[in-house]
N, C-alpha and C positions, 0 to 999 in steps of 0.2 A: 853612187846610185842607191846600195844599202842605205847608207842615212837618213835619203829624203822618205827611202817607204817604208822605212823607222819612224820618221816622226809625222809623216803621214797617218800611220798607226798611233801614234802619242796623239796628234792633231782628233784624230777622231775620236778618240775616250772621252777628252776633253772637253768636246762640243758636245757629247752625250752628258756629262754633268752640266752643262755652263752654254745651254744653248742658246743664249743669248746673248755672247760674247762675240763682238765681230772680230779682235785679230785673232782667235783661233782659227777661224773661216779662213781668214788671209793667209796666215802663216800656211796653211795647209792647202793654199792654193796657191801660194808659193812653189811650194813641195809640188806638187802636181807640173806645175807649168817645167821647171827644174827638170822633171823627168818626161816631157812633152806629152802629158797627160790634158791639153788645151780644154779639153771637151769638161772635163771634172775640175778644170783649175777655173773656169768660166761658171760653172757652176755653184762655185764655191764664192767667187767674188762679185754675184748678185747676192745671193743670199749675204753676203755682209754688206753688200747697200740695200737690204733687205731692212736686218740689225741697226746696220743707223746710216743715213742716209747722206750725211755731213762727212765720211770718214771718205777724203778724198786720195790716199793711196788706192782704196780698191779701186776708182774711178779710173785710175792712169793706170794700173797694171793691165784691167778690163782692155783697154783702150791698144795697149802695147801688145797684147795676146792677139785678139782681133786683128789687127795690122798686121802682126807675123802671120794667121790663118790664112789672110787675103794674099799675103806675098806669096807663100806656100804654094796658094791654088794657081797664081799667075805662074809661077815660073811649072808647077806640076801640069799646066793645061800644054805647054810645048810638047808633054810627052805620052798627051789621051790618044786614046785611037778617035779617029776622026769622026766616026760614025755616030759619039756620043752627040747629043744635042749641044749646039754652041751655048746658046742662054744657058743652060746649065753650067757651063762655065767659066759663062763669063762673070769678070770680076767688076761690078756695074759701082755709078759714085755714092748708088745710095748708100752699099757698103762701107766707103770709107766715113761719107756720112755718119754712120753710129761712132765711128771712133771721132770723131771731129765732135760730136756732141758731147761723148766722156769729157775729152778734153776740155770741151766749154765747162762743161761743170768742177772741172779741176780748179780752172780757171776763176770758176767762180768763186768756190772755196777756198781756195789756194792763192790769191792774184800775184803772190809776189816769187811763185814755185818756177821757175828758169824751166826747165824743162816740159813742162807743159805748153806754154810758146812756142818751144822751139820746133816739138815735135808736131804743132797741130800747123806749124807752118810746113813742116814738110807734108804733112795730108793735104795742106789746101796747095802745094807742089806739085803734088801726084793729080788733084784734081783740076790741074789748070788753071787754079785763083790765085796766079801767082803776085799781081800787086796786093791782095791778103797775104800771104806769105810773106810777102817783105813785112808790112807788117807786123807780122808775128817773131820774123827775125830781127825787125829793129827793138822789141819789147824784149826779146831775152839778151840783147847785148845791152839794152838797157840795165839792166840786172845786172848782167856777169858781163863788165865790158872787156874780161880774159876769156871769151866761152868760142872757144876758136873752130869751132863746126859753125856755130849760127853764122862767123863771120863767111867761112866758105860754103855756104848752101846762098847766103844773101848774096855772095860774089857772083856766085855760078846763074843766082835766079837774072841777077841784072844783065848779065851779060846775053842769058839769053832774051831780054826782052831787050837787048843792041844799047845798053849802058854800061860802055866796055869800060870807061874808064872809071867808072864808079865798082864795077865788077871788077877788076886789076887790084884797085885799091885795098876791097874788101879780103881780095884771095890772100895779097901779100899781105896783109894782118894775121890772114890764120895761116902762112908761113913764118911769120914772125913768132907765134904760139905755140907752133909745132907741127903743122899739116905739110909737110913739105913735098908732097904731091901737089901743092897749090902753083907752085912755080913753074910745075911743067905747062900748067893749063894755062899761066901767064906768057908763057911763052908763046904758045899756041896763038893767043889772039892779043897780043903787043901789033901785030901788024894790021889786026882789022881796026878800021875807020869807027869810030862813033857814027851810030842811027842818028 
């Protein structure tokens, strides 16, 4: 933890000569997010899509920061006292919306970046576009046809939309990869029937 508010400290001299450099912005909102400093590592990596608007790491970090905020608040709202107002919060799609839009822009910049796909499939997961999400999971195995998460997020999505046997297929690949957690859940639904 010394390191990062070392060079957090280094990151900010930096940007005081060279304020128009965006990886120092990055790097030091790196550092921040590192030490869950979110609120200062978010503000660091506009201000470098500020700097230059093409530099699509800030875009995905933006994006990956965001989404851990949002998960944060869902699993931190199990433990508000009740009295606070629900819309407050609640964790709503516009929210994941901004992160689903980084990622388009990643996407855009970026089209051949595996993870960008991957991960914006899992946000259109979370928000129930889940034939988008395949989708987005067939584009990064497209890419990486070793990327053995996208093969088990696309197993698990088919299956729940009752395309068991496409979903089996998918899981035993990323047991094939390494996910061998995949086998139990093949286990699991070897017996249900095809929708």
């Amino acid at each position: 933890v010394k390191q990062h508010f070392a060079s957090i400290d280094e990151e900010t001299a930096a940007i005081v000569k060279e304020p128009g450099n965006v990886l120092h912005y990055y790097a030091r909102a790196l550092d921040f997010y590192l030490v869950q400093d979110f609120d200062n590592a978010l503000k660091d990596l506009d201000e470098a899509i500020r700097c230059d608007s093409t530099f699509f790491p800030a875009y995905f970090s933006r994006a990956l920061i965001y989404y851990k905020q949002l998960e944060y608040r869902k699993r931190d709202r199990k433990f508000e006292v009740e009295t606070v107002e629900e819309q407050n919060l609640q964790v709503r799609s516009y929210d994941y919306n901004k992160v689903r839009e980084d990622l388009d822009r990643v996407i855009e910049l970026a089209p051949d970046f595996v993870y960008a796909y991957y991960n914006r499939g899992n946000i259109l997961a979370v928000m129930k576009d889940y034939r988008a999400a395949l989708v987005d999971y067939n584009k990064a195995i497209e890419l990486d046809p070793r990327f053995a998460d996208a093969y088990y997020n696309r197993g698990l999505t088919n299956i729940f939309l009752g395309n068991n046997r496409q979903g089996i297929q998918d899981l035993s690949k990323a047991g094939e990869l390494g996910i061998f957690s995949a086998y139990n859940i093949i286990k699991r639904f070897t017996t249900i029937e095809e929708k």
